[in-house]
Rosetta silent file (secondary structure, phi, psi, omega in degrees, C-alpha in Angstrom):
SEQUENCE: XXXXXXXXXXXXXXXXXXXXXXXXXXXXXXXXXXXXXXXXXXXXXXXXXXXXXXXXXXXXXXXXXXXXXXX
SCORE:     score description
SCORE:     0.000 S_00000001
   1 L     0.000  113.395  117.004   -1.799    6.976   25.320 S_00000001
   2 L    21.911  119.960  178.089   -1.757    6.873   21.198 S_00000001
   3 E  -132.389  127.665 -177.388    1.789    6.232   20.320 S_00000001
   4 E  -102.435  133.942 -177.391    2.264    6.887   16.277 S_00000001
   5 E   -73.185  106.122  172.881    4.509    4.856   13.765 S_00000001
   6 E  -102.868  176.856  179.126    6.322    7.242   11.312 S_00000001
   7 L   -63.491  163.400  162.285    8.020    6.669    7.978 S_00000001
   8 L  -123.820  -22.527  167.720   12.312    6.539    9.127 S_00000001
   9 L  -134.809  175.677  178.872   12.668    7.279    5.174 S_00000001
  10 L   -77.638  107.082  154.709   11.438    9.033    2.185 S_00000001
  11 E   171.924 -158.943 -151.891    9.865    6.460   -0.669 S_00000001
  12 E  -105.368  110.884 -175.094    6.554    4.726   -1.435 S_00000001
  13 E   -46.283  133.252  177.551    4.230    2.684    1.217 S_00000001
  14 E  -143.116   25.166  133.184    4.307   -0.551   -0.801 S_00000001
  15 E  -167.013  136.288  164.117    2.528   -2.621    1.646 S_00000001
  16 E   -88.948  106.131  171.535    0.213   -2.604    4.777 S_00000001
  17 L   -85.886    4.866 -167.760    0.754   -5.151    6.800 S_00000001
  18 L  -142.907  162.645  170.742   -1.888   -4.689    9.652 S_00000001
  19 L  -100.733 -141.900 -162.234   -5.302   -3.432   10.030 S_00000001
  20 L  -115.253  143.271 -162.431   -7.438   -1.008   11.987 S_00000001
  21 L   102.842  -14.202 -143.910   -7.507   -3.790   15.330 S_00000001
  22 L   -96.754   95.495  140.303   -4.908   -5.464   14.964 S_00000001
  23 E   -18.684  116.860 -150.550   -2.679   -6.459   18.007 S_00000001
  24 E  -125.737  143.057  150.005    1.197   -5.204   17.470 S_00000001
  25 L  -103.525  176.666 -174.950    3.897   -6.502   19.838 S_00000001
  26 L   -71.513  133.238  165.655    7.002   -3.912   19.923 S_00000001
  27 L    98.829   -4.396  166.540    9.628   -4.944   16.652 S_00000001
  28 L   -77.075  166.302 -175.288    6.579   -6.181   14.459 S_00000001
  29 E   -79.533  139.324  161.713    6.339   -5.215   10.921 S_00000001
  30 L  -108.370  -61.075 -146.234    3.497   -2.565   10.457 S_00000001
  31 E  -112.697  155.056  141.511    4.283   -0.715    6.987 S_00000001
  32 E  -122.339  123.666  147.312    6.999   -1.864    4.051 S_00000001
  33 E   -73.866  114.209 -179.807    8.376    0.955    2.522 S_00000001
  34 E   -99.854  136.201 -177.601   10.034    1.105   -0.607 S_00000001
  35 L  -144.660  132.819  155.063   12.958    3.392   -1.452 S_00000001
  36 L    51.693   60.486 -178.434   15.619    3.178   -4.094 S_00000001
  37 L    48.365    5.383 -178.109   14.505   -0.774   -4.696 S_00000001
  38 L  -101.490  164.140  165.440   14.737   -1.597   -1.378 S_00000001
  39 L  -126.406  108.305  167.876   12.189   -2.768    0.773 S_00000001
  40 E   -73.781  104.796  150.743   12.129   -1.096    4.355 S_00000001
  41 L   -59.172   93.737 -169.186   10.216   -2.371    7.212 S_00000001
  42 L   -67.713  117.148 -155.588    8.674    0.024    9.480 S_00000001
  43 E   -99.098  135.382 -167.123    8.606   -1.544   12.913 S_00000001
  44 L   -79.948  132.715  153.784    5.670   -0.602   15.789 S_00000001
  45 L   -50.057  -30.776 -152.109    7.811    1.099   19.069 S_00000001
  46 L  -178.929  144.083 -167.622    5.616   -0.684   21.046 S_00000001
  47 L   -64.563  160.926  168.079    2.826   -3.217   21.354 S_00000001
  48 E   158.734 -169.873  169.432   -0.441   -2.158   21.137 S_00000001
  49 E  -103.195  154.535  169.473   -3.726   -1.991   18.594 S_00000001
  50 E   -65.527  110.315  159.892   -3.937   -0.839   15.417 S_00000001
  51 E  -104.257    5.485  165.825   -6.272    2.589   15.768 S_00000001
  52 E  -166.308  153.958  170.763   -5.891    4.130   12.429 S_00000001
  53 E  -126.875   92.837 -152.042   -4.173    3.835    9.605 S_00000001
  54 L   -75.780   64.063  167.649   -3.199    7.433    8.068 S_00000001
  55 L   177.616  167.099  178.368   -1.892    6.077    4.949 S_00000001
  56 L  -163.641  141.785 -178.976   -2.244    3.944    1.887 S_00000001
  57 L   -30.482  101.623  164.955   -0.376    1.155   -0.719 S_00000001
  58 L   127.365  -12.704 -154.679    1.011    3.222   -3.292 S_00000001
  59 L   -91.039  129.831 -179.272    0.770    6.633   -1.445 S_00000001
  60 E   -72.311  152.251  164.719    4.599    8.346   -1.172 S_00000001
  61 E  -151.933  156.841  171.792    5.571    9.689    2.194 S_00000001
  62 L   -78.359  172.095  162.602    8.420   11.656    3.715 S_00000001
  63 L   -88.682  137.387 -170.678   10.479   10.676    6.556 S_00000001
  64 L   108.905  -25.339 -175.716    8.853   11.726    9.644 S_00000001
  65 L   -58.227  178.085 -156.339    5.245   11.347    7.959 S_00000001
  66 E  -108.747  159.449 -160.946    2.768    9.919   10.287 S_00000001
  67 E  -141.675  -95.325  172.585    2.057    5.915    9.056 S_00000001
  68 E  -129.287 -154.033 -159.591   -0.380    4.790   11.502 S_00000001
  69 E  -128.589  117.211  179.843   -1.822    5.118   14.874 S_00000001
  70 E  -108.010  145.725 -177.708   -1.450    2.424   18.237 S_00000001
  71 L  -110.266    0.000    0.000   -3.490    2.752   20.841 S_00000001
């Protein structure tokens, strides 16, 4: 079952750390998100592969936006 990785804040994707394949265990870094100078890490819920990646370096997102996809 497809489990999806959202944003937890508002700011600017400022690096993709994984690809469309990629073996996740649960607590790895997927996404860094920048807000307010910080750098967030967005963390996979749960292992699995990368099946899509909805998003891209540079691209703003809300909180709640969809990041990528695990299958």
């Amino acid at each position: 079952m497809p489990s999806n990785v959202s944003a937890h804040i508002t700011g600017t994707v400022w690096k993709i750390e994984v690809k469309v394949g990629d073996k996740v265990a649960e607590g790895d870094t997927c996404v860094i998100l920048e807000s307010m100078k910080m750098e967030m890490p967005v963390e996979a819920p749960a292992a699995g592969t990368v099946e899509k990646i909805a998003c891209s370096e540079g691209q703003a997102v809300n909180e709640g936006d969809v990041l990528l996809t695990l299958a």
